[in-house]
N, C-alpha and C positions, 0 to 999 in steps of 0.2 A: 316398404311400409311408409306412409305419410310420416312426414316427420311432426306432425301435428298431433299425430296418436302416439308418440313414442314418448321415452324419457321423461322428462319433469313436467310435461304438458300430458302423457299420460295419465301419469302419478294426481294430478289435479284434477285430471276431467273425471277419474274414478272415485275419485274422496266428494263430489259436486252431486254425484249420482245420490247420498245419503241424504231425503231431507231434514231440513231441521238441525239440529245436534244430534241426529240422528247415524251412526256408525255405519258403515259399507260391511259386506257379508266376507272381508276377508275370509277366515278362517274357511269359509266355500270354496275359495279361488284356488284354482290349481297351476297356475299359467310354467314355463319351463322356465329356467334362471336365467337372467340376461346378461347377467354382467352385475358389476356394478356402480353407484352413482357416487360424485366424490359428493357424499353427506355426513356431518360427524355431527352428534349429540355430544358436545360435552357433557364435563361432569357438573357442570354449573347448571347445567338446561338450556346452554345455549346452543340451535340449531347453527349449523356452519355449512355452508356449500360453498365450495372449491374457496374454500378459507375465508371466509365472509361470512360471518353471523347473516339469517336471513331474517331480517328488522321487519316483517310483516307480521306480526303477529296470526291474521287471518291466515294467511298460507300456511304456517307451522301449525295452526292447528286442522288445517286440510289433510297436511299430509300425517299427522295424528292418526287420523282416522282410518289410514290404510296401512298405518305400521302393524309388523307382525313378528313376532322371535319362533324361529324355528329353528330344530337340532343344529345349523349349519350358521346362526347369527340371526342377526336383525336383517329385514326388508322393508321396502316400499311395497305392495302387492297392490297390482290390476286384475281386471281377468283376463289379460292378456300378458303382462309383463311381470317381471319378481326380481326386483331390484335391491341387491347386498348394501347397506350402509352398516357406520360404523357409529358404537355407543359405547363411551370410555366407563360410565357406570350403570345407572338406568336411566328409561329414556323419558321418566319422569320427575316432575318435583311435587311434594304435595304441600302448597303454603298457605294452607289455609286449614284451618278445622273448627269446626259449632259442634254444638249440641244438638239432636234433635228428640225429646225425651229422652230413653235413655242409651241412644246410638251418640256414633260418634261418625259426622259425616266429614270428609277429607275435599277440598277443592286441586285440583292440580293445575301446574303451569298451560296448562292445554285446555283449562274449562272443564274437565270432567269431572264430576261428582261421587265418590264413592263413601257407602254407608259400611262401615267396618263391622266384620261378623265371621261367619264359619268360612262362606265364600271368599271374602275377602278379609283375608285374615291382616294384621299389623305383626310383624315382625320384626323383632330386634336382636341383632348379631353381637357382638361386642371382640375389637380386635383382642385378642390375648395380649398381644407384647403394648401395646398403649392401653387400654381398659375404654377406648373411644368406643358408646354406642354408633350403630349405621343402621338407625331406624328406616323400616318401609312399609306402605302398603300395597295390599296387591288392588290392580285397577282393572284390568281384564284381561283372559288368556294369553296368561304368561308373561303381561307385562307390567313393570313392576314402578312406583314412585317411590322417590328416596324424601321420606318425610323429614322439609329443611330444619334446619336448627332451633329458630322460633316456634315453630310447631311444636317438636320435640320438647322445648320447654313450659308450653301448655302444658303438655299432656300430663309433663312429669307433676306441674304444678295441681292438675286436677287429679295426681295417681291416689289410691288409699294403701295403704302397707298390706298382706297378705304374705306369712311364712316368709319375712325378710325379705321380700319381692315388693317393688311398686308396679300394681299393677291395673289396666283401665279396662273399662266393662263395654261392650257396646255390641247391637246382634244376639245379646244372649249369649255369647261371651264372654270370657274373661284373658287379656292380653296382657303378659310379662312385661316390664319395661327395663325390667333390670334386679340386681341385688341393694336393698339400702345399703348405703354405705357405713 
């Protein structure tokens, strides 16, 4: 195989193929497992290859566009290749959020725009042993932004009380954020 078609020059020429901000038809791709690539998402949202934060912003969010979780992990997918990387929590951040009437639209570290609602729901866990919420939204099949801390205290700050819950509306909707304290 060209080594031009292959590996991280793969993984770009298939994220290129989407125009616009326009997403690649992963969840289509069926390609056989190749291996995997040394990529790590940390838990901050910084992409890492072979231990190097990768500083292009553009390229991270190329390869965005071809990420996919499947029962077995995260990948890179072509239609040719299906490249294993590794994500310490999720493989996004959502640090932004507005108004748009009465939605709540979510920005993430990658440019993606997500309007919170039944599809994309806002979920909050809260550890038992520390009482730490670990706010998310969902962005698209199955993959998930961990909504940063600033955000998180938007939200709480725009929550209304309901049944000792604050809780925010968006989608026609209604999302828990937690128990008032």
């Amino acid at each position: 195989m060209d080594e031009a078609k292959t590996g991280l020059n793969a993984v770009a020429e298939a994220a290129k193929q989407a125009p616009g901000r326009g997403l690649p038809p992963v969840h289509l791709w069926n390609p056989g497992h190749c291996g995997e690539i040394d990529i790590l998402i940390r838990g901050d949202g910084v992409w890492m290859h072979e231990g190097s934060p990768i500083g292009r912003e553009a390229l991270v969010r190329l390869f965005s566009t071809v990420l996919r979780k499947d029962p077995d992990g995260y990948h890179l997918v072509t239609p040719v290749e299906k490249l294993r990387i590794e994500v310490e929590d999720l493989p996004f951040r959502a640090v932004a959020v507005r108004r748009d009437g009465d939605d709540l639209i979510f920005t993430t570290d990658v440019g993606d725009e997500v309007r919170a609602g039944e599809a994309d729901p806002i979920v909050v866990e809260t550890d038992p042993a520390t009482g730490e919420p670990a706010p998310r939204v969902h962005v698209r099949r199955d993959l998930w932004a961990r909504i940063s801390r600033s955000v998180f205290y938007e939200l709480v700050e725009a929550a209304e009380t309901v049944d000792d819950r604050l809780v925010v509306r968006s989608g026609g909707q209604v999302f828990s954020l937690g128990a008032v304290a």
